[in-house]
Structure formats: C-alpha cells, structure tokens
VMD Tcl script that draws the C-alpha trace (Angstrom):
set ca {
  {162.44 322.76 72.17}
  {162.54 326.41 70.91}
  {161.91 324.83 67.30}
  {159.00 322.82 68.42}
  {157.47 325.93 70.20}
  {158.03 327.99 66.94}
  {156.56 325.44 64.93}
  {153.72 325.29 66.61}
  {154.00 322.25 69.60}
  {151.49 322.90 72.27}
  {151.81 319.81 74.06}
  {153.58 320.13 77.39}
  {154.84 316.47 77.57}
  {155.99 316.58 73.89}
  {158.00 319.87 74.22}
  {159.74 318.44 77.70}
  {160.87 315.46 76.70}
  {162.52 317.77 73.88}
  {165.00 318.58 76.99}
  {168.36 317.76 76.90}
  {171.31 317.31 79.92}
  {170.63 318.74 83.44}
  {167.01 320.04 82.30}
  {166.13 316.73 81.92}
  {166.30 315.82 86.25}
  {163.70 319.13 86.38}
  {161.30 317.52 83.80}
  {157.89 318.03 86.19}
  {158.80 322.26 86.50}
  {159.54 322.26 82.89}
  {155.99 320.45 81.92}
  {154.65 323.11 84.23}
  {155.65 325.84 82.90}
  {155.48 325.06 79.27}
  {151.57 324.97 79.71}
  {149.77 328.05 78.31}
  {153.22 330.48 77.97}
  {154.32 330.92 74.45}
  {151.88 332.74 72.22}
  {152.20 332.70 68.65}
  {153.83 336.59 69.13}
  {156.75 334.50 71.25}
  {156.95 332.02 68.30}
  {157.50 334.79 65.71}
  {160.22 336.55 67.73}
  {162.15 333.24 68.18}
  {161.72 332.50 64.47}
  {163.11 335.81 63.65}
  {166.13 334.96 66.65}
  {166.97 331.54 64.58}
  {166.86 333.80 61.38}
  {169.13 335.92 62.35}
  {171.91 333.39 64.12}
  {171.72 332.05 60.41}
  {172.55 335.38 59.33}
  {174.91 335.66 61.67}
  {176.69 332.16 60.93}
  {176.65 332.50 57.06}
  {178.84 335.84 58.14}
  {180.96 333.99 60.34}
  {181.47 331.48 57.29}
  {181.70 334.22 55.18}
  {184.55 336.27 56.95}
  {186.34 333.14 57.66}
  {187.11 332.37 53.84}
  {187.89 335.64 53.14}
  {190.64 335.82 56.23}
  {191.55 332.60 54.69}
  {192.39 333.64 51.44}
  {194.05 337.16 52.33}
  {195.95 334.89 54.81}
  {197.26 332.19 52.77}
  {200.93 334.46 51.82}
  {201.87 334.16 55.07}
  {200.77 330.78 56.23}
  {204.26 329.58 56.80}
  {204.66 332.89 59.28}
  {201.25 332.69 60.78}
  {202.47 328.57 61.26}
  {205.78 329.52 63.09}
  {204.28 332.61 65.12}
  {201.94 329.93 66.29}
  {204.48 328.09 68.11}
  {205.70 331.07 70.58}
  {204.87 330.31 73.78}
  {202.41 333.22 75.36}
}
mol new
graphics top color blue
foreach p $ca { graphics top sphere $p radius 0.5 }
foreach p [lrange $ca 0 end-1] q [lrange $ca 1 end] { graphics top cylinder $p $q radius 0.2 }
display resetview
C-alpha cells in the first residue's frame, strides 16, 4: 500500500484492496481514510523510509558475510557451543 501511495495511487478503492490480513475485515475505515491524506511531501518521506531499510538490509547482508568469514575457524566450536542447553 505504502508503495502504491509513493508511487503515486490516489484511488481509495485501489490502495485498500492493497490490504493484507486483519486490515482487510476494516476495509470501509481504511477507504475512508485513504481519501485526500497523503500529499506528495508524505510520498517523498516514505520513499526516502524504503531507501533507507535498503540501506539498512544491504548492511545487514553485508555484516553477515563478513561474521561469516571471520567465523568460519571456529565453526566446529561455534557448532558444539550450540548444543548447550541455556
């Protein structure tokens, strides 16, 4: 929905039936409130939120393969520490 409203979806209906799980019992409050409330200053801000969690995964991915490979001497350890209870 977020995507939609960043790319530039207007339509009420359209963006609602975007929702997904429990959102989707309160479909009439959602139409309601999607009409008229995100301005294109909201859709910059959440394009520059997405940007960042990209950021912020590539880091994650990032980190990961570097713990990976400074961890890889002492897999066997790291394997048999993992099976102590606690």
């Amino acid at each position: 929905m977020l995507n939609a409203l960043a790319q530039g979806t207007t339509n009420a209906e359209v963006l609602a039936d975007l929702a997904c799980g429990r959102l989707r019992a309160k479909l009439s409050a959602l139409r309601q409130a999607l009409v008229g409330r995100f301005r294109p200053h909201h859709a910059f801000l959440v394009t520059q939120v997405f940007a960042h969690l990209d950021y912020l995964d590539e880091s994650i991915a990032s980190l990961t393969g570097q713990m990976d490979a400074v961890l890889a001497p002492s897999e066997d350890a790291l394997t048999r520490l993992d099976t102590i209870p606690g």
